[in-house]
Backbone and ligand atoms as CSV (ligand in chain L), in Angstrom:
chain,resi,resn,atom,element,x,y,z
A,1,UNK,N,N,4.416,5.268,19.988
A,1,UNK,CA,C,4.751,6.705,19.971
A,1,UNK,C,C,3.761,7.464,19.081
A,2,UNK,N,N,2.691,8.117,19.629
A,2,UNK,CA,C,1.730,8.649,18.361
A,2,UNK,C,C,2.403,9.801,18.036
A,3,UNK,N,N,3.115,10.620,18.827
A,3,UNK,CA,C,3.924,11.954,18.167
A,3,UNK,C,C,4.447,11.622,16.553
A,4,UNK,N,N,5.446,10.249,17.000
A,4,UNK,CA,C,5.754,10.389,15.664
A,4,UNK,C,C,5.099,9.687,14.510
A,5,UNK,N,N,3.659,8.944,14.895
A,5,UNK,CA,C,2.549,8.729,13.737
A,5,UNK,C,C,1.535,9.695,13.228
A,6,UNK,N,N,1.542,10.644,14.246
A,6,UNK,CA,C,1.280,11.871,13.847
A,6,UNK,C,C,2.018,12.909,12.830
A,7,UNK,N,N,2.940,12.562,13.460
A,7,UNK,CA,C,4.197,13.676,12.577
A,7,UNK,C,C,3.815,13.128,11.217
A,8,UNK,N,N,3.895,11.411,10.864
A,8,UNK,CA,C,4.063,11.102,9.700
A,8,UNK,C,C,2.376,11.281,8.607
A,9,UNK,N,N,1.868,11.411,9.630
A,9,UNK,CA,C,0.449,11.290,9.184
A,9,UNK,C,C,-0.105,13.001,8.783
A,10,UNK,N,N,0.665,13.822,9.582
A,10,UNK,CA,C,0.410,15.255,8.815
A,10,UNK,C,C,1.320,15.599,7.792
A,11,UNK,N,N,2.998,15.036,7.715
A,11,UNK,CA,C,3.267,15.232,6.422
A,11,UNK,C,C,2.615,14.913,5.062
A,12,UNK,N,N,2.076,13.275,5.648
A,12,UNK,CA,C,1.179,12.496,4.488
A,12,UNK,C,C,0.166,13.551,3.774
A,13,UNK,N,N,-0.604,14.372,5.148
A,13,UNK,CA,C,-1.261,14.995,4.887
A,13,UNK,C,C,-1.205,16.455,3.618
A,14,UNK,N,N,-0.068,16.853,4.211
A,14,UNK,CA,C,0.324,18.136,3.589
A,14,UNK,C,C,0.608,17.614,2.461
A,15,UNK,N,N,1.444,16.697,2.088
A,15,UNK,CA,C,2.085,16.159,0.572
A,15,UNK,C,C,1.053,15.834,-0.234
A,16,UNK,N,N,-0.280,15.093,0.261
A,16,UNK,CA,C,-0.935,14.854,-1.037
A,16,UNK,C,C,-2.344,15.669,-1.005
A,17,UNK,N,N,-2.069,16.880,-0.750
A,17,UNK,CA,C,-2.963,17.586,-0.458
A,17,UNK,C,C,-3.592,17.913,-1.554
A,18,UNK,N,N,-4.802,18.101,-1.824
A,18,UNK,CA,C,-5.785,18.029,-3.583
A,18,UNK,C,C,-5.537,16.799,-4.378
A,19,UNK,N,N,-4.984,15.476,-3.610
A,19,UNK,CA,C,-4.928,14.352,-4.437
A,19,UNK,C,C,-6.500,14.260,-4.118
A,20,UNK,N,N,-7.038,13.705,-4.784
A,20,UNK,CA,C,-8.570,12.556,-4.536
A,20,UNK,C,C,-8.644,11.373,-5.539
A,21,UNK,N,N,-9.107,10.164,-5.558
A,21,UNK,CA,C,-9.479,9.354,-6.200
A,21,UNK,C,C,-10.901,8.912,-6.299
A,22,UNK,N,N,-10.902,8.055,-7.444
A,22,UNK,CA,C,-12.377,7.817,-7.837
A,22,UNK,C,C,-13.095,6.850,-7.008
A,23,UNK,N,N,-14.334,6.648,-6.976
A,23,UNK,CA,C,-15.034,5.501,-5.734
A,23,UNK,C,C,-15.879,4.795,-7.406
A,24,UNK,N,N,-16.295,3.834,-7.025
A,24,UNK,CA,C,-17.102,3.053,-7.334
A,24,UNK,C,C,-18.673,3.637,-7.691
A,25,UNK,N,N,-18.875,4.576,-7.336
A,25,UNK,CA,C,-19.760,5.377,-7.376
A,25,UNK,C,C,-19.212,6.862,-8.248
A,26,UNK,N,N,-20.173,6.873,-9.271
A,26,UNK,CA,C,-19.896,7.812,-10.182
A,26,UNK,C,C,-19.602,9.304,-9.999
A,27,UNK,N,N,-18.567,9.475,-10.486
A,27,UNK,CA,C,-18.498,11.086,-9.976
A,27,UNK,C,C,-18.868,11.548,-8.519
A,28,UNK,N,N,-18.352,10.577,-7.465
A,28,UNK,CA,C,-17.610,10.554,-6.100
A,28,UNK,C,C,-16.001,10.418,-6.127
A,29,UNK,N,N,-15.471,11.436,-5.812
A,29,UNK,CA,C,-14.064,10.864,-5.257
A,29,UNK,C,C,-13.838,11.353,-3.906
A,30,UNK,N,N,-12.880,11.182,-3.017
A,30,UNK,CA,C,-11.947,10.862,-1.657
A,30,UNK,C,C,-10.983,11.206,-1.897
A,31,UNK,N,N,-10.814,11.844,-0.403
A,31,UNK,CA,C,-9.419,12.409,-0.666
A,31,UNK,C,C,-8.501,11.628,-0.698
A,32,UNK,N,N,-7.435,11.592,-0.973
A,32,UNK,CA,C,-6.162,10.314,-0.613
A,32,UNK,C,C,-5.747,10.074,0.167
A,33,UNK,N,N,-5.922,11.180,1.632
A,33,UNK,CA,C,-6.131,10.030,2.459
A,33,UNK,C,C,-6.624,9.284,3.145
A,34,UNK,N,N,-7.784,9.472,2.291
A,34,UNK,CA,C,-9.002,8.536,2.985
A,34,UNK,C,C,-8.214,6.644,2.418
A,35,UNK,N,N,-7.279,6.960,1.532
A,35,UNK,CA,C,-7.010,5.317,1.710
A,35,UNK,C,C,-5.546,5.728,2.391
A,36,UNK,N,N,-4.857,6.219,2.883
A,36,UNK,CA,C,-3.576,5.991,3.471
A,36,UNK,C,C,-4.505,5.385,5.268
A,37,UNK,N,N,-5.817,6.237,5.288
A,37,UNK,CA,C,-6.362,5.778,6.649
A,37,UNK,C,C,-6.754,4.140,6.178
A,38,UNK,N,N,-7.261,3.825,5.229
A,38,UNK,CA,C,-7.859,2.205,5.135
A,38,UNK,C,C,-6.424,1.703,5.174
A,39,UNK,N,N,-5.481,2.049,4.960
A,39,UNK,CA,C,-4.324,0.799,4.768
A,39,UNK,C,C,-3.899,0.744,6.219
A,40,UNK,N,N,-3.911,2.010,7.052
A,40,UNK,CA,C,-3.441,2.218,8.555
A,40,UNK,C,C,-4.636,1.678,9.449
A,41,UNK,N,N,-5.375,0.919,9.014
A,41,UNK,CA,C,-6.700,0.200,9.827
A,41,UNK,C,C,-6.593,-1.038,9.338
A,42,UNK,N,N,-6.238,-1.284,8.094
A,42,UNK,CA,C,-5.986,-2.455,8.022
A,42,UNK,C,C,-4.630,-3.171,8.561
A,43,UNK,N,N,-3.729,-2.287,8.713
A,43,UNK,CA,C,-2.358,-2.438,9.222
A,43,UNK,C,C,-2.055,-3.116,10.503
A,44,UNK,N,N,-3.041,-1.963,10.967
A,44,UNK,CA,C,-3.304,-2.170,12.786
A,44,UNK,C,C,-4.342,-3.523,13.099
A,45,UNK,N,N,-5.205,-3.868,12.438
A,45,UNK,CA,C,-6.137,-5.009,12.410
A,45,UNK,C,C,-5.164,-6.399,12.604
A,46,UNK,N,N,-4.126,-6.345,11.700
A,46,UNK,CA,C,-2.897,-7.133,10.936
A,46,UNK,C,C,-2.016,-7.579,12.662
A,47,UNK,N,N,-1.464,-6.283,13.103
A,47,UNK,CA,C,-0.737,-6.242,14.146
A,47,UNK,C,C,-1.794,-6.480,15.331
A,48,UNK,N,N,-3.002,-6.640,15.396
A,48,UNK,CA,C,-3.685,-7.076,16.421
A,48,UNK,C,C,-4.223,-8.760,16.101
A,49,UNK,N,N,-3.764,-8.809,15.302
A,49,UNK,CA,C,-3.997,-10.506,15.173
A,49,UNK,C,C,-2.769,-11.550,15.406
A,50,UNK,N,N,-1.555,-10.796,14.934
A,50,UNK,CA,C,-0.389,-11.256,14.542
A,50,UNK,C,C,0.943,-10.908,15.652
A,51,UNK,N,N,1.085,-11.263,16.719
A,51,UNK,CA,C,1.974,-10.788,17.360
A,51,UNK,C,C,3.659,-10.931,16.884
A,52,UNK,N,N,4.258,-10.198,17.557
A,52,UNK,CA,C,5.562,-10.154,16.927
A,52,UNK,C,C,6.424,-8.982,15.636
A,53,UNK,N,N,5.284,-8.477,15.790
A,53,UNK,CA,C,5.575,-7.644,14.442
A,53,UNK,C,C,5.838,-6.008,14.618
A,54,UNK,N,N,6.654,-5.250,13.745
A,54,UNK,CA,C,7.456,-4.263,14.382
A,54,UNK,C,C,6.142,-3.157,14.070
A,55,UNK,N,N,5.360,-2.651,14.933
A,55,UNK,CA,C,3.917,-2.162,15.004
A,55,UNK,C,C,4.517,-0.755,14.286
A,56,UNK,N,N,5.358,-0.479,15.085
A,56,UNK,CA,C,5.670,1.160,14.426
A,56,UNK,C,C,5.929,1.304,13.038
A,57,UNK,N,N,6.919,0.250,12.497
A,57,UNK,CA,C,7.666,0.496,11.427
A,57,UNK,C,C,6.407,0.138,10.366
A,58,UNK,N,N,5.611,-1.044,10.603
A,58,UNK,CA,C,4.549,-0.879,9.745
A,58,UNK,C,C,3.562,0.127,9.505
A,59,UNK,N,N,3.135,0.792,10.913
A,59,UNK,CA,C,2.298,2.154,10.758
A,59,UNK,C,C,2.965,3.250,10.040
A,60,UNK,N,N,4.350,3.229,10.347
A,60,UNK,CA,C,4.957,4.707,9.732
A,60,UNK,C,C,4.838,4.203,7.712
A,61,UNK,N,N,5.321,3.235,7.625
A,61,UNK,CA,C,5.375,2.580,6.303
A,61,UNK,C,C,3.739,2.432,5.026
A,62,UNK,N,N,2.907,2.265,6.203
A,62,UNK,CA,C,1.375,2.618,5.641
A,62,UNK,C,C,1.363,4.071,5.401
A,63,UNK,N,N,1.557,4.886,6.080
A,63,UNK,CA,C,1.218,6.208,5.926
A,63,UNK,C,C,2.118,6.828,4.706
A,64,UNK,N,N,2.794,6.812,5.082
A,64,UNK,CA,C,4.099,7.130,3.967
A,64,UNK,C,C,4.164,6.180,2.461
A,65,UNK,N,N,3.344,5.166,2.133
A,65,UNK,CA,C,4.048,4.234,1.336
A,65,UNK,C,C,3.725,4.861,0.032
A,66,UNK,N,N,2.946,6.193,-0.468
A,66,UNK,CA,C,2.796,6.308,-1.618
A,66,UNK,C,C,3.507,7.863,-1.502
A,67,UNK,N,N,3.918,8.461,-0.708
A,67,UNK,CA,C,4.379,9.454,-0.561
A,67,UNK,C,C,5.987,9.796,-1.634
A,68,UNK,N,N,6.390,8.977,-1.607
A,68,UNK,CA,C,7.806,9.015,-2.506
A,68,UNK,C,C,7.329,9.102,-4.246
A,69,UNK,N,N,6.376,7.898,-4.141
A,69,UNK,CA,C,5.920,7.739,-5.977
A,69,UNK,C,C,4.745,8.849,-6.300
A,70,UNK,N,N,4.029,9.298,-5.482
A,70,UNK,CA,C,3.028,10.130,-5.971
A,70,UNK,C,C,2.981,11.729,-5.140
A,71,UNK,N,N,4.089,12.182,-4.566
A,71,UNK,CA,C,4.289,13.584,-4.173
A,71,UNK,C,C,5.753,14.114,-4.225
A,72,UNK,N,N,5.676,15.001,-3.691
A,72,UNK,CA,C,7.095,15.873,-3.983
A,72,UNK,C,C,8.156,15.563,-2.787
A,73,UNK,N,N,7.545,14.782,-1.475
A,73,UNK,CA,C,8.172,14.552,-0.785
A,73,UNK,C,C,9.703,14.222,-0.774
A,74,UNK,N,N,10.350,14.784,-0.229
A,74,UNK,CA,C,11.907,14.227,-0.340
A,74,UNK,C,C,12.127,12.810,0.552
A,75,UNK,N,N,13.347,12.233,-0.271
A,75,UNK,CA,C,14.034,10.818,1.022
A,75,UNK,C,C,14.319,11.170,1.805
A,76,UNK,N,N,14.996,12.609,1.534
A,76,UNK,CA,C,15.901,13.044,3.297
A,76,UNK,C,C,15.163,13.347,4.495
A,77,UNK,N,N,14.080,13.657,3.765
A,77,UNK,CA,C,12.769,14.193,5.063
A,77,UNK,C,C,12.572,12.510,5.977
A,78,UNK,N,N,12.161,11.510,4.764
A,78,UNK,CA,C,12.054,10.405,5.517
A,78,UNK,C,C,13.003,10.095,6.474
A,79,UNK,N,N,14.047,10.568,5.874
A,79,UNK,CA,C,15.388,9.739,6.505
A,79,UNK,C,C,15.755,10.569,7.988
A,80,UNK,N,N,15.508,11.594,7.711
A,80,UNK,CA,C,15.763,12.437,8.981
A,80,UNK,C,C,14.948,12.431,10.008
A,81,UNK,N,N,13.276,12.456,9.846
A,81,UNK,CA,C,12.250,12.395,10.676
A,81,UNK,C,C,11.954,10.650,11.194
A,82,UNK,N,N,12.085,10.002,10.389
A,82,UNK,CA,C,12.119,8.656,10.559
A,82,UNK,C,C,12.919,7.224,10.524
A,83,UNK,N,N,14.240,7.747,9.941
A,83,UNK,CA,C,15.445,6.654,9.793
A,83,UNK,C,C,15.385,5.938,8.903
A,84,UNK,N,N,16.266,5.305,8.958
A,84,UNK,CA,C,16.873,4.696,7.805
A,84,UNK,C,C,15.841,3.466,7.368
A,85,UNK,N,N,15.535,2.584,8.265
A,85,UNK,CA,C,14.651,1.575,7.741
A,85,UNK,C,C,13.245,2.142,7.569
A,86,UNK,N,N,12.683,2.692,7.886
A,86,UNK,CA,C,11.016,3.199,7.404
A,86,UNK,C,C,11.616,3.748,5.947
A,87,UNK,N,N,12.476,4.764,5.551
A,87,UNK,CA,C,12.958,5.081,3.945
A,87,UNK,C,C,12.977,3.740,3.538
A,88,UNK,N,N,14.050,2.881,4.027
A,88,UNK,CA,C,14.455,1.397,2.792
A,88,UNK,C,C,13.008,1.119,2.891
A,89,UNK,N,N,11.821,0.864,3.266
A,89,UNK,CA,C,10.534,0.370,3.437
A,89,UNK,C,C,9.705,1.224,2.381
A,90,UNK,N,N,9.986,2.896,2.361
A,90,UNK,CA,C,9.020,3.036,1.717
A,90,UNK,C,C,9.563,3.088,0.416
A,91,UNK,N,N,10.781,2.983,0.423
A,91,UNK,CA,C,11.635,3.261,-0.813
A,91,UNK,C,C,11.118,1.797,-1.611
A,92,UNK,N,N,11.034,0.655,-0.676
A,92,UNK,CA,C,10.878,-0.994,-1.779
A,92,UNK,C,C,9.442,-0.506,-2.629
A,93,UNK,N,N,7.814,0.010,-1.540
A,93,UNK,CA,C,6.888,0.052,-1.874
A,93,UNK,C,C,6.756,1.162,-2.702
A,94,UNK,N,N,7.985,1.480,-3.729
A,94,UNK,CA,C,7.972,2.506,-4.196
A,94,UNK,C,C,7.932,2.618,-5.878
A,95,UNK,N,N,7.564,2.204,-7.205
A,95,UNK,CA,C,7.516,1.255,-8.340
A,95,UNK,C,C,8.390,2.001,-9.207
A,96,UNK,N,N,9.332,1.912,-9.570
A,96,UNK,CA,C,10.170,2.373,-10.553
A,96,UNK,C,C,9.990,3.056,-11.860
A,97,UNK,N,N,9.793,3.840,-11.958
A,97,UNK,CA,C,8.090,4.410,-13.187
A,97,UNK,C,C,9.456,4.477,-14.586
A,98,UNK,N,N,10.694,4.166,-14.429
A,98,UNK,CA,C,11.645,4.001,-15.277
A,98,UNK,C,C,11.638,2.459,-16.666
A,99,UNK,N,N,10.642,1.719,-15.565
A,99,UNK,CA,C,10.801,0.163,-16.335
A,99,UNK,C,C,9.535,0.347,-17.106
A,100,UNK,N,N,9.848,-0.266,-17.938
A,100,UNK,CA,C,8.749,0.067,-19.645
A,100,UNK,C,C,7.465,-0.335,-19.218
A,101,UNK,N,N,6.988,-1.579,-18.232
A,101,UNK,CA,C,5.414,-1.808,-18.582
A,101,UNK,C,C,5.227,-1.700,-16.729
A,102,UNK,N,N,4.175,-2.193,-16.864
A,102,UNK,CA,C,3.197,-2.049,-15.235
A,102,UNK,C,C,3.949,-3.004,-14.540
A,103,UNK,N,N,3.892,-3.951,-15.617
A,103,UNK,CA,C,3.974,-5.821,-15.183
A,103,UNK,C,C,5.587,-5.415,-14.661
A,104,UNK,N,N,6.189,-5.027,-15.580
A,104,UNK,CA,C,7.805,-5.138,-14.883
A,104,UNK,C,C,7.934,-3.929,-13.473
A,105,UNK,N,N,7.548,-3.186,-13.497
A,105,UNK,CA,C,7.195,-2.176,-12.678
A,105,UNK,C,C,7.113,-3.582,-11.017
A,106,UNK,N,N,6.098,-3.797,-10.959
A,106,UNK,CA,C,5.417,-4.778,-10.252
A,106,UNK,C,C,6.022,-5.629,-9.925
A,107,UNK,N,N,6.541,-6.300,-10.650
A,107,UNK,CA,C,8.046,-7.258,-10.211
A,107,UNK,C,C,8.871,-7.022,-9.666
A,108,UNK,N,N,9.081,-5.889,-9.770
A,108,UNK,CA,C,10.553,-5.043,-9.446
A,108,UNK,C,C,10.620,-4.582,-8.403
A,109,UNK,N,N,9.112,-4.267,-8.003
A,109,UNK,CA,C,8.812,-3.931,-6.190
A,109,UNK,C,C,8.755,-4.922,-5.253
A,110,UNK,N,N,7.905,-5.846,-5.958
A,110,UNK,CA,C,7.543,-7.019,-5.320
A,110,UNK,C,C,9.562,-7.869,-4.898
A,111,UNK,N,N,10.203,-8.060,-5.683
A,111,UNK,CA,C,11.481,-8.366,-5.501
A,111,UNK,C,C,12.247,-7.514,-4.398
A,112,UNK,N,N,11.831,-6.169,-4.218
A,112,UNK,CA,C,12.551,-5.431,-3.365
A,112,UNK,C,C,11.743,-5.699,-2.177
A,113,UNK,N,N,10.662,-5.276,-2.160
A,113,UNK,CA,C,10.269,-5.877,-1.108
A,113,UNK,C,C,10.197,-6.798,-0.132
A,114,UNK,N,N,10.438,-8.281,-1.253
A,114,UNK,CA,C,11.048,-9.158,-0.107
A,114,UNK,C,C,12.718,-9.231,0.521
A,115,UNK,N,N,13.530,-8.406,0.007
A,115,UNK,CA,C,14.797,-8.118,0.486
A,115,UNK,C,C,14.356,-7.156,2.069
A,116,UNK,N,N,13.093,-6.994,1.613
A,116,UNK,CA,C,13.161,-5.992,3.538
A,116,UNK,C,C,12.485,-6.465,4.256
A,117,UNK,N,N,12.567,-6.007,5.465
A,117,UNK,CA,C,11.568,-7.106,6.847
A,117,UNK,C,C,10.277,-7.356,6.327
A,118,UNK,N,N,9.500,-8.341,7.264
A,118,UNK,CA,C,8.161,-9.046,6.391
A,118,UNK,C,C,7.510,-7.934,6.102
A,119,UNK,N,N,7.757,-6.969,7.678
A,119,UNK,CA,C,6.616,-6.229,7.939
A,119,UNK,C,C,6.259,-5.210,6.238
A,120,UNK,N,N,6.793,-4.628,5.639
A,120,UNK,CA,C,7.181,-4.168,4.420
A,120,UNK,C,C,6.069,-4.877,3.367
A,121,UNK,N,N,6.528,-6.296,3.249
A,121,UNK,CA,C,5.273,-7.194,2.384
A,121,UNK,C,C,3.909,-7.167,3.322
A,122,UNK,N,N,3.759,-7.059,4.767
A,122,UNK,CA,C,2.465,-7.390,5.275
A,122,UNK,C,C,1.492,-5.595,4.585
A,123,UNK,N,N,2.742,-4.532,4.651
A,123,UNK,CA,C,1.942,-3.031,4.366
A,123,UNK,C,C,1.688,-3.275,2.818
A,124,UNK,N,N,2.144,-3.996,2.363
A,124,UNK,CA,C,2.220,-4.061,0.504
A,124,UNK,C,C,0.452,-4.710,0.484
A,125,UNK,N,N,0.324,-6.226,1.344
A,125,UNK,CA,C,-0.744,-6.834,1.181
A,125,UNK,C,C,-1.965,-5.905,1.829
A,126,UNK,N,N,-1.777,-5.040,2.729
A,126,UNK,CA,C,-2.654,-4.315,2.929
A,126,UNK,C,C,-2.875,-3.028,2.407
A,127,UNK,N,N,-2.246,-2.893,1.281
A,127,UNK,CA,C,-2.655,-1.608,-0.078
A,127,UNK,C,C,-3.416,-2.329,-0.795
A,128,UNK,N,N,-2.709,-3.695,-0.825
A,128,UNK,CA,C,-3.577,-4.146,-2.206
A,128,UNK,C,C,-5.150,-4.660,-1.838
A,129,UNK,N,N,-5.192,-5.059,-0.398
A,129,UNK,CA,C,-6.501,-5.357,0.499
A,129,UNK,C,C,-7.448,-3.697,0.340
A,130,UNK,N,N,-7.273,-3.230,0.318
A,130,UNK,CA,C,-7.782,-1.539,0.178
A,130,UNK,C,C,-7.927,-1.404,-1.193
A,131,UNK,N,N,-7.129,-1.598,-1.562
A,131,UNK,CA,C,-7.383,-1.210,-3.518
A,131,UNK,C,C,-8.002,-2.235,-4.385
A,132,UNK,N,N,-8.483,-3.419,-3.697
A,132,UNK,CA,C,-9.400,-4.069,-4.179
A,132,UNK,C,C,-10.970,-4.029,-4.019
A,133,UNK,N,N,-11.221,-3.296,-3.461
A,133,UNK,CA,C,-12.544,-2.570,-2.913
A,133,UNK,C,C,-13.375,-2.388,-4.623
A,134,UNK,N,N,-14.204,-2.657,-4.902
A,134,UNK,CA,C,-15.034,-2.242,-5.822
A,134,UNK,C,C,-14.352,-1.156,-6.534
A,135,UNK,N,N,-14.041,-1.686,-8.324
A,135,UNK,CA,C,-13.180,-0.435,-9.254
A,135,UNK,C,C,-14.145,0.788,-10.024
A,136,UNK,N,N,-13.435,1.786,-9.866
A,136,UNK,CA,C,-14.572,2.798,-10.456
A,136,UNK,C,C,-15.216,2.342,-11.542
A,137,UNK,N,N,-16.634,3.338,-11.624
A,137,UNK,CA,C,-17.756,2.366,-12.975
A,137,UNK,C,C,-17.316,2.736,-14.666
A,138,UNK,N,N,-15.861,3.318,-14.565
A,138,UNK,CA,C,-15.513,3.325,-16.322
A,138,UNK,C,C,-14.444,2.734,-16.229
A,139,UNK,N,N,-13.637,1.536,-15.374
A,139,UNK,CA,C,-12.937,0.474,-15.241
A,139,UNK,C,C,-13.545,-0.668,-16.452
A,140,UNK,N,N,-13.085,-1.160,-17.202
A,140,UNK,CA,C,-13.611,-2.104,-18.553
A,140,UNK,C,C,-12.756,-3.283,-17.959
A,141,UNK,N,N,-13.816,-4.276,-18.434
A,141,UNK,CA,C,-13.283,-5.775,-17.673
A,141,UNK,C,C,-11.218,-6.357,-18.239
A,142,UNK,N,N,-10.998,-5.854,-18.594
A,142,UNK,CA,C,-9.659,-6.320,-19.237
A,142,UNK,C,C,-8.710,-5.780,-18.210
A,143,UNK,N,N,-9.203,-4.553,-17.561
A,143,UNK,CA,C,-8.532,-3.462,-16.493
A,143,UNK,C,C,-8.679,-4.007,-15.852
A,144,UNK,N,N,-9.986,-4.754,-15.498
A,144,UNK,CA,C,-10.096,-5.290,-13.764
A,144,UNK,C,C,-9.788,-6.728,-13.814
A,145,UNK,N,N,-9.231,-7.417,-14.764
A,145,UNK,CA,C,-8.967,-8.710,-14.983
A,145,UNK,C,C,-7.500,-8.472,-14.590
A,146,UNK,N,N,-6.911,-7.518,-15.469
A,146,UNK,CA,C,-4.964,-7.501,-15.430
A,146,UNK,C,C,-5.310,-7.004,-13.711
A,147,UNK,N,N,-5.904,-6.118,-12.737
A,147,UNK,CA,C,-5.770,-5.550,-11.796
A,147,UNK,C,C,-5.696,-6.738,-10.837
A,148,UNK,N,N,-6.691,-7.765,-10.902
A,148,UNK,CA,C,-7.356,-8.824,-10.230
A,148,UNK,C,C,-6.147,-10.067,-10.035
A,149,UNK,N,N,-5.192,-9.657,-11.372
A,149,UNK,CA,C,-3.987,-10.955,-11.659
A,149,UNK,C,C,-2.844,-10.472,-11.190
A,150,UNK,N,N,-3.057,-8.980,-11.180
A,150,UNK,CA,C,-1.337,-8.250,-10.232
A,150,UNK,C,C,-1.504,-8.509,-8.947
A,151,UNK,N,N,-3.242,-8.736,-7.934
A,151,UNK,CA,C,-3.311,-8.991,-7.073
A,151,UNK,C,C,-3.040,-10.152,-6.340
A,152,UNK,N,N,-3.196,-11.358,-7.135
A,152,UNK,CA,C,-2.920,-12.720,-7.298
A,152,UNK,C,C,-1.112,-12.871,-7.344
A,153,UNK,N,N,-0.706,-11.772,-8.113
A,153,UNK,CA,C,0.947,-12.013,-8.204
A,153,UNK,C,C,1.213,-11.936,-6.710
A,154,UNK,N,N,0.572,-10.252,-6.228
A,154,UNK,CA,C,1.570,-10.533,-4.612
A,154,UNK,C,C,0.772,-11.062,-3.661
A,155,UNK,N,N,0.006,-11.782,-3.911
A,155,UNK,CA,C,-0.610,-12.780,-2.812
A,155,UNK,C,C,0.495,-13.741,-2.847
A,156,UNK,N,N,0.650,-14.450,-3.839
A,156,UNK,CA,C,1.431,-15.580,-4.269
A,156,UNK,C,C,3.001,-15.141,-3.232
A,157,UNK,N,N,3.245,-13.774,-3.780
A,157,UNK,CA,C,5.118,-13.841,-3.472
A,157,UNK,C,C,4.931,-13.204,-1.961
A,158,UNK,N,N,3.470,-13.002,-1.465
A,158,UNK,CA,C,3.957,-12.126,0.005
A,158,UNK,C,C,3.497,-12.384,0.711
A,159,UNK,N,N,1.868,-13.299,0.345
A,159,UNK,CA,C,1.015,-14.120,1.547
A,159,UNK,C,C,2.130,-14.669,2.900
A,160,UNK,N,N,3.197,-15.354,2.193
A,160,UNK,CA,C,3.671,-16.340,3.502
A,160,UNK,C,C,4.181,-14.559,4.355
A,161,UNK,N,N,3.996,-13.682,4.435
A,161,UNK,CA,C,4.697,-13.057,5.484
A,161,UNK,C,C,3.431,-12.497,6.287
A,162,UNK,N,N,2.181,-13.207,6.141
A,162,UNK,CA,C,1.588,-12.769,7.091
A,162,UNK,C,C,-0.204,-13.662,6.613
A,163,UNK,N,N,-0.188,-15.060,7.518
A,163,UNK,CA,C,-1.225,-15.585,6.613
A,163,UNK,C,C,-2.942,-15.129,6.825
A,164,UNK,N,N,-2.644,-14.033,8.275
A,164,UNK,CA,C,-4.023,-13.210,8.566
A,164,UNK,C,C,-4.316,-12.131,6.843
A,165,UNK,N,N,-3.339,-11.188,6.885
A,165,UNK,CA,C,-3.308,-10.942,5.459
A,165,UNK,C,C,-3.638,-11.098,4.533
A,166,UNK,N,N,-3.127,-12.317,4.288
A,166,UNK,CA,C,-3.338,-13.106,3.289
A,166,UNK,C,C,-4.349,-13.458,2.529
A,167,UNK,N,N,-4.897,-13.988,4.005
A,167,UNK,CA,C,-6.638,-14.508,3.927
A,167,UNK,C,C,-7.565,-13.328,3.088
A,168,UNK,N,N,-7.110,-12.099,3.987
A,168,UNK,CA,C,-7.956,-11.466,3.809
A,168,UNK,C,C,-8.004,-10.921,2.756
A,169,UNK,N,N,-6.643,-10.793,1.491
A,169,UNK,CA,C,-6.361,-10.640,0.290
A,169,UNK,C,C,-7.100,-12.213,-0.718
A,170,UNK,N,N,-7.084,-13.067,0.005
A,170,UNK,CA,C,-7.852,-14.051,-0.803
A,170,UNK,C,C,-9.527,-13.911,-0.666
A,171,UNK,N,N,-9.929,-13.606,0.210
A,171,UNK,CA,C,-10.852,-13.025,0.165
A,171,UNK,C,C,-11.877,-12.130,-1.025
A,172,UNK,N,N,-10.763,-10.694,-0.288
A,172,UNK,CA,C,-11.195,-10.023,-1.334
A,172,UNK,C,C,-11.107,-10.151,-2.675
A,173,UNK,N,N,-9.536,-10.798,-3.276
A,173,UNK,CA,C,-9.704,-11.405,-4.320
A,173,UNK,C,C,-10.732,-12.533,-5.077
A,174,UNK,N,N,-11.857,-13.162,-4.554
A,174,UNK,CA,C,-12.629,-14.240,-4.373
A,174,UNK,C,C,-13.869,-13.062,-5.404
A,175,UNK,N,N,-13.588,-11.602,-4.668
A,175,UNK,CA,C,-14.832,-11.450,-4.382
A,175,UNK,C,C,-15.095,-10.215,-5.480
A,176,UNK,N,N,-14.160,-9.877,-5.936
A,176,UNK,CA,C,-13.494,-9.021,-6.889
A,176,UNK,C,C,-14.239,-9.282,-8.055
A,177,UNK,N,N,-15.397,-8.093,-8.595
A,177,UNK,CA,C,-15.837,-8.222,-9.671
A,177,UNK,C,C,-15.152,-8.107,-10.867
A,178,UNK,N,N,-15.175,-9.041,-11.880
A,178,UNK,CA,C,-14.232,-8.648,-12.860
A,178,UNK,C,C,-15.747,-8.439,-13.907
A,179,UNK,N,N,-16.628,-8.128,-13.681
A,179,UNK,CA,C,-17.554,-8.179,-15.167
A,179,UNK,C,C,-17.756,-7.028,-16.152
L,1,NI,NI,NI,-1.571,2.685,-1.845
């Protein structure tokens, strides 16, 4: 149904509108959703290798998955335009900014996450496949060491829900400068 990956992909749009992040390259940034598009290419890559898998609920879940923690977006919007399971989905990939450190933060998703369909952990492994891309150049090795070991956490707890994924999170993890 592209109507409604569209629908979700211009709210995405409107909500994080003047977000940008940093590139690897100095004083370059991207808009944000230039990575909601890398996670929705990597998503679709995922579902073209892997049959069986609920194609929609993962596309709507890429687009949307930072929309709850980093915009003004409401649940009810999710819940109304998209139902109940794409919310519980983006609601798991969503980090509790209530729990005192990163690390517990991280746990706490990663745990919810596996309470929901795989597909949920396969969109988790393909944020973190995107956000391992080369870290901006005032990243100090201690940042990209703890970053490199949160990546390693949900390889460990989410690889088995998708071992194309996986790979490709071991991969990039392989390849991941920490210097
Ligand atoms: Ni993300």
């Amino acid at each position: 149904m592209p109507e409604l990956l569209q629908k979700a992909w211009q709210l995405a749009a409107h909500h994080h509108e003047g977000q940008r992040y940093n590139t690897p390259q100095e004083g370059v940034t991207l808009p944000y959703l230039t990575h909601l598009g890398a996670v929705l290419i990597e998503t679709n890559y995922i579902i073209s290798q892997e049959p069986g898998l609920n194609a929609n609920l993962m596309r709507l879940c890429a687009i949307l998955h930072d929309s709850l923690e980093d915009t003004n977006l409401e649940e009810e919007t999710i819940r109304t335009e998209f139902g109940e399971e794409v919310l519980a989905g983006v609601k798991a990939l969503t980090k509790n900014e209530s729990l005192p450190s990163k690390q517990a933060q991280m746990e706490d998703s990663l745990a919810r996450i596996l309470t929901q369909p795989r597909e949920i952990a396969v969109v988790k492994l393909c944020d973190r496949i995107n956000n391992l891309s080369p870290a901006p150049s005032y990243w100090d090795q201690a940042k990209k060491r703890a970053y490199r070991a949160e990546a390693e956490l949900i390889l460990e707890q989410l690889g088995p829900a998708s071992p194309v994924a996986a790979a490709r999170l071991r991969t990039k993890i392989a390849a991941y400068d920490v210097s």
